[in-house]
LUMTIBA-257835 format. One line per field, with one value per residue (C-alpha): residue number from 0; z, x, y. Coordinates in steps of 0.5 Angstrom, whole numbers, plus 500, padded with zeros to 3 digits. Layout:
<recs>
nr: [NUM / ...]
w: [Z / ...]
u: [X / ...]
v: [Y / ...]
</recs>
This chain:
<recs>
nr: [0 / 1 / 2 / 3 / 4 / 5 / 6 / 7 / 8 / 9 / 10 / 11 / 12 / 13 / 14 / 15 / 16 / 17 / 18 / 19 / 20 / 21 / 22 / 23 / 24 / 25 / 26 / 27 / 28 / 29 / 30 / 31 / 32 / 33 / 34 / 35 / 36 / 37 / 38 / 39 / 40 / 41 / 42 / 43 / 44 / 45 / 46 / 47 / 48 / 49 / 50 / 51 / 52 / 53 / 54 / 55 / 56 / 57 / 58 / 59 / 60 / 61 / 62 / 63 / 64 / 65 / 66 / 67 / 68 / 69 / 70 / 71 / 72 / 73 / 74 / 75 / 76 / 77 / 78 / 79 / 80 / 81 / 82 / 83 / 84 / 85 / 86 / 87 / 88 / 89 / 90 / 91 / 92 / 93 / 94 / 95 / 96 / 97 / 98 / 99 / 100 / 101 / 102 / 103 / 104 / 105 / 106 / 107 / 108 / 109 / 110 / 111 / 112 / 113 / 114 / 115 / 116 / 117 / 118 / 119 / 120 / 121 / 122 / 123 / 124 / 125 / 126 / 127 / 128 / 129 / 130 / 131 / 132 / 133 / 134 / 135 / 136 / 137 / 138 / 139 / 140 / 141 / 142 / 143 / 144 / 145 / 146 / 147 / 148 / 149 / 150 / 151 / 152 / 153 / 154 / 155 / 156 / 157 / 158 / 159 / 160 / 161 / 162 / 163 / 164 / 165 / 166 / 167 / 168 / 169 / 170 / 171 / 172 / 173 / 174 / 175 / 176 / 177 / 178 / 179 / 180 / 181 / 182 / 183 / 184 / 185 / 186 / 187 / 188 / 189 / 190 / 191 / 192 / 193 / 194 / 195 / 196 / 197 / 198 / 199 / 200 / 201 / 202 / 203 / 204 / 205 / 206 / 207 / 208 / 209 / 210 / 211 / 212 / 213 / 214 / 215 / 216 / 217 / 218 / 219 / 220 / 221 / 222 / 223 / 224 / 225 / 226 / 227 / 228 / 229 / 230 / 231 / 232 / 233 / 234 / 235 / 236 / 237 / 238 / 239 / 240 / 241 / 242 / 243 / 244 / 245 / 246 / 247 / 248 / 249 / 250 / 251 / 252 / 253 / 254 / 255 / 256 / 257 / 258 / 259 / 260 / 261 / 262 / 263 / 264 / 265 / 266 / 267 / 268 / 269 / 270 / 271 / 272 / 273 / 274 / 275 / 276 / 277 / 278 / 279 / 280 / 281 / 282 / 283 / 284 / 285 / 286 / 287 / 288 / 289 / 290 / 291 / 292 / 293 / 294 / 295 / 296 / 297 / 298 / 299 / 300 / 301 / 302 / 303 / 304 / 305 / 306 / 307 / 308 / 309 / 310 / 311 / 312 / 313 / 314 / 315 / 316 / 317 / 318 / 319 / 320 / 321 / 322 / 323 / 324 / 325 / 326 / 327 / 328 / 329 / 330 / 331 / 332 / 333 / 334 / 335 / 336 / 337 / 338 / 339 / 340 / 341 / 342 / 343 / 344 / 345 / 346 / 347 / 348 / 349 / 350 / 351 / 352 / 353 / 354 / 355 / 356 / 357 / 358 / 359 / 360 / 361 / 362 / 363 / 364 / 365 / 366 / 367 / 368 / 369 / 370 / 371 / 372 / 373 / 374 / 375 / 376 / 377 / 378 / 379 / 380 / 381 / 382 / 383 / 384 / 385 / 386 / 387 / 388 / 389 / 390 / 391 / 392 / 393 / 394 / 395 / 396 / 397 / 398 / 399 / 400 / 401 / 402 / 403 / 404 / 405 / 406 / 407 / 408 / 409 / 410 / 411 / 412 / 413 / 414 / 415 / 416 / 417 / 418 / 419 / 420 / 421 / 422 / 423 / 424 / 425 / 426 / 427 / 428 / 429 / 430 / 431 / 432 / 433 / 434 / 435 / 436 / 437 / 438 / 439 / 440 / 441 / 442 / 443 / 444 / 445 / 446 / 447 / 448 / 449 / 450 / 451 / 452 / 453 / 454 / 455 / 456 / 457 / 458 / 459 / 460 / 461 / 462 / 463 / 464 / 465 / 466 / 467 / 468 / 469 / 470 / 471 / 472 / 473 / 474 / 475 / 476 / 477 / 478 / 479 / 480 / 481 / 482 / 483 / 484 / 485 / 486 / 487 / 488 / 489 / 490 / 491 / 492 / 493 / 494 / 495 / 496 / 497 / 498 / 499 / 500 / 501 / 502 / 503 / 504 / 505 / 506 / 507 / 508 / 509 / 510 / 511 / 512 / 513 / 514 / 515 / 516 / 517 / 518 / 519 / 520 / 521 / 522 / 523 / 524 / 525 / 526 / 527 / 528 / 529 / 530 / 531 / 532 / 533 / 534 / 535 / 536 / 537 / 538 / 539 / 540 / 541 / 542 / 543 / 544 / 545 / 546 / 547 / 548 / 549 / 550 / 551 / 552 / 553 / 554 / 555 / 556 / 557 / 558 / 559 / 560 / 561 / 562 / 563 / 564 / 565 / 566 / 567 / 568]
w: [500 / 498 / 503 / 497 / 497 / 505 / 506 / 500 / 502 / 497 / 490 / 485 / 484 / 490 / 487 / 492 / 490 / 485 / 480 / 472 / 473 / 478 / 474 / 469 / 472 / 474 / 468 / 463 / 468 / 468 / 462 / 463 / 468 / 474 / 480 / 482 / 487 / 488 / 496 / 497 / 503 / 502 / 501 / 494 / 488 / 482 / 487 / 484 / 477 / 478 / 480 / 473 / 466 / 465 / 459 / 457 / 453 / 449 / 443 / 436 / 439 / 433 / 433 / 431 / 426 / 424 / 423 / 418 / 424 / 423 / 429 / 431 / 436 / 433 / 434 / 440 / 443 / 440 / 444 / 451 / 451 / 450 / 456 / 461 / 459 / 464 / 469 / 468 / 466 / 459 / 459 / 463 / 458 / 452 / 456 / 455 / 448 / 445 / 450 / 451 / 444 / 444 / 451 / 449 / 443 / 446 / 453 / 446 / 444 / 450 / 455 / 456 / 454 / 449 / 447 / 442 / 439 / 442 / 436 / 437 / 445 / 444 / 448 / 454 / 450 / 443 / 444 / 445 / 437 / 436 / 440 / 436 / 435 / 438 / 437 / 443 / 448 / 448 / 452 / 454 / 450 / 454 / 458 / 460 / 468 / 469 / 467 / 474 / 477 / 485 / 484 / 481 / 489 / 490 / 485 / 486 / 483 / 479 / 481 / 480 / 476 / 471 / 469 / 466 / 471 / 476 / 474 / 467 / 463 / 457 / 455 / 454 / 446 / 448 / 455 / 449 / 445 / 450 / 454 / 446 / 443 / 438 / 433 / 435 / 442 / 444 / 441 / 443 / 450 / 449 / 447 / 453 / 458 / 455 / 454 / 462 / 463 / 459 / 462 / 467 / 468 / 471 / 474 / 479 / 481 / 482 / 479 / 477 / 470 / 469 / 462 / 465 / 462 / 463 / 469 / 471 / 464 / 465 / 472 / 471 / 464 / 467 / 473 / 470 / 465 / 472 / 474 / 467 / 469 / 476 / 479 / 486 / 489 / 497 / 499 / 506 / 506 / 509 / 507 / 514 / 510 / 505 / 508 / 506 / 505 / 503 / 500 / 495 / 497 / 499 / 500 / 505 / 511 / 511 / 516 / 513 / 517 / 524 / 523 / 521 / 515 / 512 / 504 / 501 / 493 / 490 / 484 / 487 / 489 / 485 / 490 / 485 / 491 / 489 / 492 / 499 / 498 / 503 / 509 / 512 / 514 / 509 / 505 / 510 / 510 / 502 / 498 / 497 / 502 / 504 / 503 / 505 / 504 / 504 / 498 / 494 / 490 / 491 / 496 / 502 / 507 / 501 / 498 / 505 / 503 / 506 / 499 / 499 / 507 / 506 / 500 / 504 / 510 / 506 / 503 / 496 / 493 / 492 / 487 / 485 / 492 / 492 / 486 / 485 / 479 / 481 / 480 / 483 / 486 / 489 / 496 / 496 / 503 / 504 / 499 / 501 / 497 / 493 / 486 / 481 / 476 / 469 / 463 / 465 / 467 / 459 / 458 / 456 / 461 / 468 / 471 / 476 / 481 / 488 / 494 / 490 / 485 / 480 / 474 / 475 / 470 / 464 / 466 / 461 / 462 / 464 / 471 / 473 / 472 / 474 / 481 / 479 / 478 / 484 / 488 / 484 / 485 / 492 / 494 / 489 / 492 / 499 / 500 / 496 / 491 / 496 / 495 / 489 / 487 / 480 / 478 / 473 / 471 / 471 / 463 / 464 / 470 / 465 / 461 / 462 / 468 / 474 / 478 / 481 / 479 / 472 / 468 / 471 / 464 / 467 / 474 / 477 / 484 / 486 / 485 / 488 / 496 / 501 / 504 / 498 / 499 / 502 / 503 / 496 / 491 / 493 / 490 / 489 / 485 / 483 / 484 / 489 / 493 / 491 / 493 / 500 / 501 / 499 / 502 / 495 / 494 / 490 / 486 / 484 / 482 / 478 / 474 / 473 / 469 / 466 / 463 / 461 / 458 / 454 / 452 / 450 / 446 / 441 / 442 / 445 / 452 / 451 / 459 / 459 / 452 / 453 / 447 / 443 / 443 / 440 / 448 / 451 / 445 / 446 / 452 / 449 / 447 / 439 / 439 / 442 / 437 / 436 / 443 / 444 / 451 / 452 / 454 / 459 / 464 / 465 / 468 / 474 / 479 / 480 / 482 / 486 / 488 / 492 / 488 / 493 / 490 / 490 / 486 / 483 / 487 / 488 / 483 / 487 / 489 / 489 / 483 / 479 / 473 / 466 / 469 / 474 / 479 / 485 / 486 / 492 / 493 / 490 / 483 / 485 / 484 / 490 / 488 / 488 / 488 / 484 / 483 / 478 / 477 / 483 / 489 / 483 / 481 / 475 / 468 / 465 / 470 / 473 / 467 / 464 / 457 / 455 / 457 / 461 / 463 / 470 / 467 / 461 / 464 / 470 / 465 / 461 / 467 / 469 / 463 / 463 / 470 / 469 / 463 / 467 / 473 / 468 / 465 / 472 / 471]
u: [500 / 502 / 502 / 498 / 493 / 494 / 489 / 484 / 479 / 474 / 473 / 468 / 470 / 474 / 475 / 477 / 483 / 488 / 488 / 486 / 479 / 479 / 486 / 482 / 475 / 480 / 483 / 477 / 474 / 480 / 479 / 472 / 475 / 474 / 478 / 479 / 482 / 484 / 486 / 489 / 489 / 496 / 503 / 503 / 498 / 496 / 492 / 491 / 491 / 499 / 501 / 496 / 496 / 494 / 489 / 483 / 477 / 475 / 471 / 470 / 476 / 480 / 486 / 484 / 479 / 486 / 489 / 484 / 480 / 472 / 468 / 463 / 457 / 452 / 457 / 461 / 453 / 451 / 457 / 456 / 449 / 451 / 455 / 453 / 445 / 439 / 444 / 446 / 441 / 442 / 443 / 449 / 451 / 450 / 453 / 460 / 459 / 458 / 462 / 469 / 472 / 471 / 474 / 480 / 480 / 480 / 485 / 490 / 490 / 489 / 493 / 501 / 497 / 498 / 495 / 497 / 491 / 493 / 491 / 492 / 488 / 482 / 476 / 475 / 469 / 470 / 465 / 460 / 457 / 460 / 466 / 473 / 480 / 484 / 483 / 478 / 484 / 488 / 495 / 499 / 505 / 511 / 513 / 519 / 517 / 524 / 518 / 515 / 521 / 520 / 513 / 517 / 517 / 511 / 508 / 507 / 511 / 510 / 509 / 514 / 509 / 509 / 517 / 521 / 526 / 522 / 525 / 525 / 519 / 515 / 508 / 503 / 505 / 512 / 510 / 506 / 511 / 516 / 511 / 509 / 516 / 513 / 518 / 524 / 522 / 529 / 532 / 527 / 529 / 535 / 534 / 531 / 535 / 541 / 536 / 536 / 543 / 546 / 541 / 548 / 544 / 537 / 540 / 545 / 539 / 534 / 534 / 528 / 527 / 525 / 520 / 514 / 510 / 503 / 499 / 505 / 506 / 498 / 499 / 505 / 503 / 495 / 499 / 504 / 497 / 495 / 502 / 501 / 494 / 496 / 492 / 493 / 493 / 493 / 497 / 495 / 489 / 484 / 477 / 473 / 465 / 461 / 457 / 451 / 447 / 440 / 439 / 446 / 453 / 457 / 464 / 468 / 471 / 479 / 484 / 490 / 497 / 494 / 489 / 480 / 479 / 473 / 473 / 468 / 465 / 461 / 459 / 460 / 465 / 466 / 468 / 474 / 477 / 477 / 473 / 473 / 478 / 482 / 476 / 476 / 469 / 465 / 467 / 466 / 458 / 459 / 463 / 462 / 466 / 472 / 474 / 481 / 484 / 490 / 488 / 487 / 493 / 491 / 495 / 493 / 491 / 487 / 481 / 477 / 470 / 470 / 467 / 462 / 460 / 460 / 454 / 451 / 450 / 447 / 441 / 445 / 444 / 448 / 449 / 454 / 456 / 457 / 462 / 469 / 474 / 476 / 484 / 488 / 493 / 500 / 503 / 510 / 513 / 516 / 511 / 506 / 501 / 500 / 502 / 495 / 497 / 494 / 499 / 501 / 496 / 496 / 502 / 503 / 505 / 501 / 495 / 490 / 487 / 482 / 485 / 482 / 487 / 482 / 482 / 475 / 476 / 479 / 486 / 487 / 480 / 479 / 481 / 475 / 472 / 476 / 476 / 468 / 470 / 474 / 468 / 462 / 467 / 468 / 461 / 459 / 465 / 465 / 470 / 477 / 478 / 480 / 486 / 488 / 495 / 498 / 501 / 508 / 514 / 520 / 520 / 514 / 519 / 525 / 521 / 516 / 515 / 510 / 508 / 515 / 518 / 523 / 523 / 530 / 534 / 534 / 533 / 535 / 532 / 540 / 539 / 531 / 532 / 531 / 526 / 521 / 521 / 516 / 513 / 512 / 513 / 513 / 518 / 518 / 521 / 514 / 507 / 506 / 510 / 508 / 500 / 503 / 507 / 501 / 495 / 492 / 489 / 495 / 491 / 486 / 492 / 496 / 489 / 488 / 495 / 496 / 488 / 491 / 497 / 492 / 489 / 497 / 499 / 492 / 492 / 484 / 482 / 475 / 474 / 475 / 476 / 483 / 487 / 480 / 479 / 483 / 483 / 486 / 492 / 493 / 499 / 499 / 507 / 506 / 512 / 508 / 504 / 498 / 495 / 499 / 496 / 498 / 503 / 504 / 507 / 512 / 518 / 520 / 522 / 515 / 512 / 505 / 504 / 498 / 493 / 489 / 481 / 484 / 482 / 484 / 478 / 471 / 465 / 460 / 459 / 454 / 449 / 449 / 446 / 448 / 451 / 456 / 450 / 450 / 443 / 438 / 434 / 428 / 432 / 433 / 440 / 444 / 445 / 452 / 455 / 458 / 462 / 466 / 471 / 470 / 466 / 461 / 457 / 461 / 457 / 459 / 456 / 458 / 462 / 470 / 469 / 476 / 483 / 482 / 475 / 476 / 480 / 476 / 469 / 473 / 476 / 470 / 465 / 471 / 469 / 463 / 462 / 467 / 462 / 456 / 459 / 462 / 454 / 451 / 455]
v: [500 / 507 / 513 / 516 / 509 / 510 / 516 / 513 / 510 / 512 / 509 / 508 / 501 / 495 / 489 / 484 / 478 / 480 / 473 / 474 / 475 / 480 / 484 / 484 / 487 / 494 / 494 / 494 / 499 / 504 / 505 / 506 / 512 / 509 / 510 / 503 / 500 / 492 / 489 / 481 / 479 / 474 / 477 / 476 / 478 / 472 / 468 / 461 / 465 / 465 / 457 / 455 / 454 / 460 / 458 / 460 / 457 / 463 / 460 / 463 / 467 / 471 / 467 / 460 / 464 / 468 / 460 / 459 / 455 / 454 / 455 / 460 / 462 / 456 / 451 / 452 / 454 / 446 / 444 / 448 / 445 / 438 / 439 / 443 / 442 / 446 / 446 / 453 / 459 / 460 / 468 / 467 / 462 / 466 / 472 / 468 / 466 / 473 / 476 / 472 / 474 / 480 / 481 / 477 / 482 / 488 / 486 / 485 / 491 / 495 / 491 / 488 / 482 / 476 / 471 / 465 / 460 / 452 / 450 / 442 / 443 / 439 / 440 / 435 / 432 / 430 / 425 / 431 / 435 / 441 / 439 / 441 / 438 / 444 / 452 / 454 / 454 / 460 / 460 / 466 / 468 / 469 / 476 / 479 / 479 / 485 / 490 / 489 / 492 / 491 / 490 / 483 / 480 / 482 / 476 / 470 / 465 / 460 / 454 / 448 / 443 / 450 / 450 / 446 / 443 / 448 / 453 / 454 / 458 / 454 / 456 / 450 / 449 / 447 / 442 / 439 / 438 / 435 / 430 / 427 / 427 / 431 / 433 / 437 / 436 / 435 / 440 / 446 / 443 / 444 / 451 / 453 / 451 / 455 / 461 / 460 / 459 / 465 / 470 / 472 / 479 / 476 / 470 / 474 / 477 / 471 / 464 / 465 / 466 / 473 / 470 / 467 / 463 / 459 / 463 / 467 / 470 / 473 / 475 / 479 / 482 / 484 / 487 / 491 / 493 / 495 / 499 / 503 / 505 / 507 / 502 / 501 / 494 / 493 / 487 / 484 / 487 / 481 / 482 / 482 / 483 / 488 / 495 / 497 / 504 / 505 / 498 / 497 / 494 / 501 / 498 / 493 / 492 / 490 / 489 / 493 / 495 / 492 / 496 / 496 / 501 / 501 / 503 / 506 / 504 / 509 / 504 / 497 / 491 / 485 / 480 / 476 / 472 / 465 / 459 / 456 / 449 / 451 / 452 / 445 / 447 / 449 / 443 / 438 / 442 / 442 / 437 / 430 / 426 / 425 / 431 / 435 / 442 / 439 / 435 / 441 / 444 / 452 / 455 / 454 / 460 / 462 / 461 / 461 / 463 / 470 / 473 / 468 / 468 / 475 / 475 / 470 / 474 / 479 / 473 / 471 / 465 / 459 / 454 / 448 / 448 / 440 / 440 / 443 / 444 / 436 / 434 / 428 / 431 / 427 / 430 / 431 / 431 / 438 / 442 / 446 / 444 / 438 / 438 / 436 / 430 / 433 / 430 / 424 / 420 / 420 / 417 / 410 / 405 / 406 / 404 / 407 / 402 / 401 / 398 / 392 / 392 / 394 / 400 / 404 / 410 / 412 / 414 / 419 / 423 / 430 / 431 / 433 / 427 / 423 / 425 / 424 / 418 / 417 / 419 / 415 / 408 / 410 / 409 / 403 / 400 / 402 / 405 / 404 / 409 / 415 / 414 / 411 / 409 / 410 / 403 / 403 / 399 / 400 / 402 / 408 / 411 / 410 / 415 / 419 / 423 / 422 / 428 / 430 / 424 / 426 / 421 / 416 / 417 / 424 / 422 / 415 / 413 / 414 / 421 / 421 / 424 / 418 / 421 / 420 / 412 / 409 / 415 / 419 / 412 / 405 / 400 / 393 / 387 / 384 / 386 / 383 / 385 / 392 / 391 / 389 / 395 / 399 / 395 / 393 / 387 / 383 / 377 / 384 / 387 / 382 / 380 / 387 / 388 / 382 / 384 / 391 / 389 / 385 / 392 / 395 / 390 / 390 / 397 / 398 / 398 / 395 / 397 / 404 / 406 / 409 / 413 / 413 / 419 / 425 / 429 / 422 / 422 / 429 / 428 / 420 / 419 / 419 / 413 / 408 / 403 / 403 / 406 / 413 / 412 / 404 / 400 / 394 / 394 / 388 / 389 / 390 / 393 / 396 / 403 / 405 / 412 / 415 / 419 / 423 / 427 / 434 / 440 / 447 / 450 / 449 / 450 / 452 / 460 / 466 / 466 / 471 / 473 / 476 / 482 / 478 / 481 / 477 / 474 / 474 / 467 / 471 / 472 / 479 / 482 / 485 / 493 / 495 / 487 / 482 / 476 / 472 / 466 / 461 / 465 / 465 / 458 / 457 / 459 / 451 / 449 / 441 / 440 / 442 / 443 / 445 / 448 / 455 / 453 / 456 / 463 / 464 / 466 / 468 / 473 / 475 / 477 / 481 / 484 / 485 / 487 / 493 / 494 / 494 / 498 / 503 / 504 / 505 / 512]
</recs>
């Protein structure tokens, strides 16, 4: 906080939480002339926005339409109502349709901002009409971090799941590109580490890179926009409730330097703080169970439901509260939180199994549903799923990567800490000995593998359809006949690590209408508040339809909340 901001404390707009939503929402409505003000309650800005992939999923949007690409309002709007159905009113979901092309086009042109079309991402359900095979998903170019200046240390860092080595920068396109082999993979490796190595100025500074990629890149690129505009965030800045006068939202109250302030709003708040994954009370009363905040690969301390709890004490409604941005995720001893598996559960050559050594789910679905699946075997076969355990041999782990395990070409088990064994991964000489350690039911194990290597060898899984379909081959190995997802597993020593029912947030939140107004019970919306991105029940509904579906609408009703303020005028 700057001594200017200290003695503010009147603004048109207070946007609370400062991930790519909220960002985006003080941007738009700068431009509209509105003094804006944006208050974090951590240390750092970015939110959950920071430590993602920082795509979104803006279909119709002007880059794949500028490759060449086919896709318009009708046929995205065919697939979204095969996906998400009645559940969500169809205003909002025609708001995003129309608005979020034409907020990524002009955050391009007014904004540091950049996008490049992944024109090879397909959507989750391909099996859905009016799906397509790649281009609805936009990932962030690189940026140059070193423009932020101090503001540099103020950002969250990327997460090390994010970077190359965990250090190294790389957009989404070149992940891809490694985790497939893809042409020239090994070669554009090699010119990003060097790119690293040789920036002597920057790394004197920090080992971090100064080029950010993914969620980083569109944080740091949205806050220096920010800076440009003299927008002020306030860091530490815990939002304690929302205050009233003459019937409409007319500020927040926070716990800022040791001490209450209340900030004034003249034109309304838009709560953009993120949902409530990381409070272990609101899920016990919300979410399937079992459920644990330490399951959840968002930063904890964050996320708590404050903005949400807020609105409801005001007679906001909810929706989707009982469901979550699902991912499996893996903990890793000494880390904060736990790393989501997102890419390698495609990968040829591992297994999901129950505690009775059996397979429940397509391995290479989309994470959301299948941790769905996790839950929905869970209860058919009482219990077992939760946790489940990741099964592969010793020519999966030569290979390819499985969570922070590098493939052994790079990263031998000699060169693993010894704390991670028998605690991170499991290693044995047979399956038997595996289940064993893992309290999996040996004869169930080695029927399901000798089962499954049926299915790599003929190159279909007749129980789970794995690799039949464009999205499962998307992070499959394009070396590996004729399954890109399927290998068997057939030489020891044998692996196993524990999956637990994580996510990246929760879905459920405030209902809002078209505008981003946060609504009562009765339909009616409360004057002067709005919510966006995970403190709002989301526009898709219980589905994930493609890469950035979390950020996209996030991103898009910050636009159109921004827009909808600046017309109260």
């Amino acid at each position: 906080m700057t001594a200017q901001a200290e003695v503010q404390t009147s603004f048109d707009l207070i946007v609370v939480g400062s991930g790519a939503g909220a960002m985006t929402a003080a941007v738009f409505a700068a431009d509209h002339g509105l003094s804006v003000l944006v208050v974090e309650k951590s240390n750092q800005f970015g939110g959950t926005s920071a430590i993602s992939g920082g795509g979104i999923w803006i279909p119709n949007n002007h880059h794949f339409i500028a490759k060449g690409g086919n896709d318009s309002v009708d046929k995205a709007w065919t697939y979204l109502k095969a996906a998400v159905g009645e559940r969500v009113d169809e205003k909002r979901l025609r708001t995003y349709l129309e608005q979020a092309p034409k907020m990524v086009g002009e955050l391009e042109a007014r904004s540091r901002v950049r996008f490049a079309v992944a024109d090879k991402y397909p959507d989750y359900y391909p099996h859905l009409p009016g799906s397509l095979a790649g281009g609805r998903s936009l990932d962030p170019e690189i940026f140059d971090a070193s423009v932020l200046e101090d503001e540099f240390n103020n950002m969250r860092p990327a997460s090390a799941t994010t970077l190359l080595m965990g250090k190294i920068a790389w957009t989404a396109r070149q992940a891809h590109k490694a985790m497939s082999r893809s042409f020239g993979w090994r070669l554009m490796l090699l010119w990003l580490m060097l790119r690293y190595k040789l920036d002597f100025s920057w790394r004197r500074k920090s080992e971090l890179d100064r080029r950010t990629a993914l969620g980083a890149s569109l944080v740091a690129s949205l806050r220096r926009s920010l800076m440009d505009r003299g927008v002020p965030l306030w860091l530490n800045t815990d939002f304690r409730e929302l205050t009233m006068d003459a019937g409409r939202v007319a500020g927040v109250r926070v716990h800022c330097g040791g001490r209450e302030l209340e900030l004034k709003a003249r034109l309304g708040v838009i709560l953009a703080s993120g949902g409530f994954e990381q409070n272990q009370a609101l899920r016990e009363r919300y979410l399937p169970q079992p459920t644990r905040r330490e399951w959840s690969a968002t930063p904890p301390g964050n996320n708590t439901g404050a903005a949400l709890e807020a609105a409801q004490a005001l007679g906001a409604a909810t929706d989707l509260m009982e469901w979550g941005w699902w991912a499996p995720t893996i903990a890793v001893p000494g880390e904060e939180k736990p790393r989501p598996i997102f890419a390698e559960r495609a990968f040829p050559g591992a297994i999901v199994v129950n505690a009775k050594g059996r397979r429940f789910v397509n391995e290479a679905a989309p994470y959301l549903e299948f941790v769905d699946a996790m839950y929905r075997d869970q209860q058919a076969s009482e219990g077992g799923s939760i946790p489940a355990w990741v099964v592969f041999d010793s020519r999966f782990r030569f290979s390819y990567a499985m969570g922070p395990l590098m493939p052994a070409q790079i990263m031998p088990d000699s060169r693993l800490p010894q704390a991670w064994l028998n605690s991170l991964y499991y290693r044995a000489d047979s399956l038997d000995a595996l289940a064993a350690q893992i309290g999996v039911d040996a004869p169930g194990l080695k029927a399901t593998v000798e089962r499954f290597n049926g299915f790599a060898l003929s190159g279909e899984d007749i129980d789970f359809g794995r690799g039949g379909n464009v999205f499962d081959r998307y992070y499959g190995s394009v070396d590996v006949k004729p399954n890109p997802c399927l290998a068997p597993l057939a030489k020891g020593p044998y692996y196993a690590m524990r999956i637990d029912a994580g996510d990246i947030g929760t879905k459920g939140g405030l209902l809002t209408n078209e505008h981003a107004q946060v609504l009562r019970e009765d339909g009616q919306p409360i004057a002067g508040l709005y919510a966006i991105g995970n403190t709002s029940a989301s526009v898709l509904g219980t589905t994930y339809p493609g890469a950035g579906g979390t950020l996209g609408p996030a991103m898009t009703f910050g636009y159109v909340a921004a827009n909808h303020i600046a017309g109260q005028r």
